[in-house]
N, C-alpha and C positions, 0 to 999 in steps of 0.2 A: 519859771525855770529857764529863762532866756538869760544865756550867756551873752555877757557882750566882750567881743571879741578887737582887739587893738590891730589893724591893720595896715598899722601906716608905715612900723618895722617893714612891711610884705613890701608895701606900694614903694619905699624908699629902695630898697633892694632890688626890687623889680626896673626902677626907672635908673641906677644906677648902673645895672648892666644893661639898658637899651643904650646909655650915653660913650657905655665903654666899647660898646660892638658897633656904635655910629662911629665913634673916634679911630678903632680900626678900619672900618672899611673906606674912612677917607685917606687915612695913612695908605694902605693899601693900593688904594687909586692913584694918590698921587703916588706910589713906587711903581705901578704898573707905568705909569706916563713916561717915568724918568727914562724905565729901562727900554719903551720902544723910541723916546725919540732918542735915547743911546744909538740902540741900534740902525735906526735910519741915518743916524750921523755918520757911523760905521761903513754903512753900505753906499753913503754916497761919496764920500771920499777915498775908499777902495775904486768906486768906481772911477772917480776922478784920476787916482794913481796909475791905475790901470793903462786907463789911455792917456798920462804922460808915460808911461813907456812904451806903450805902443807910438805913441809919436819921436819919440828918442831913436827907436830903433830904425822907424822908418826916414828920419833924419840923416841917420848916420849912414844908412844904404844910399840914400842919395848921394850925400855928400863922398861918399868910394866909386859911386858911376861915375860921377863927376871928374873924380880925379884920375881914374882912369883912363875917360874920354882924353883927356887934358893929357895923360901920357902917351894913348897913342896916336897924338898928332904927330904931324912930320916934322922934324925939326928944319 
């Protein structure tokens, strides 16, 4: 009274979604990659922006002492 029982339906189905849940997690990984070196790209050329304006403005303040200076000489 020993059934024999087909398992390879189970095993196929079984090893189909370990390859579908492998395939996700690398998709995944490589989205998680994208989006941090996104963001580091983000954050470093903000930073970079930054202090070109900060150097612009302090540019521009010089350059008004200057001319300044320059007007109140004597004539």
């Amino acid at each position: 009274m020993v059934t024999e029982t087909n398992l390879d339906p189970v095993r196929r189905a079984t090893l189909d979604r370990i390859d579908r849940a492998q395939s996700h997690f690398k998709l995944w990984c490589f989205a998680a990659a994208f989006v941090l070196l996104l963001l580091s790209a983000v954050a470093t050329y903000s930073i970079v922006l930054l202090g070109l304006f900060a150097l612009g403005a302090w540019d521009r303040r010089n350059t008004l002492l200057v001319l300044k200076g320059i007007e109140a000489l004597p004539r």
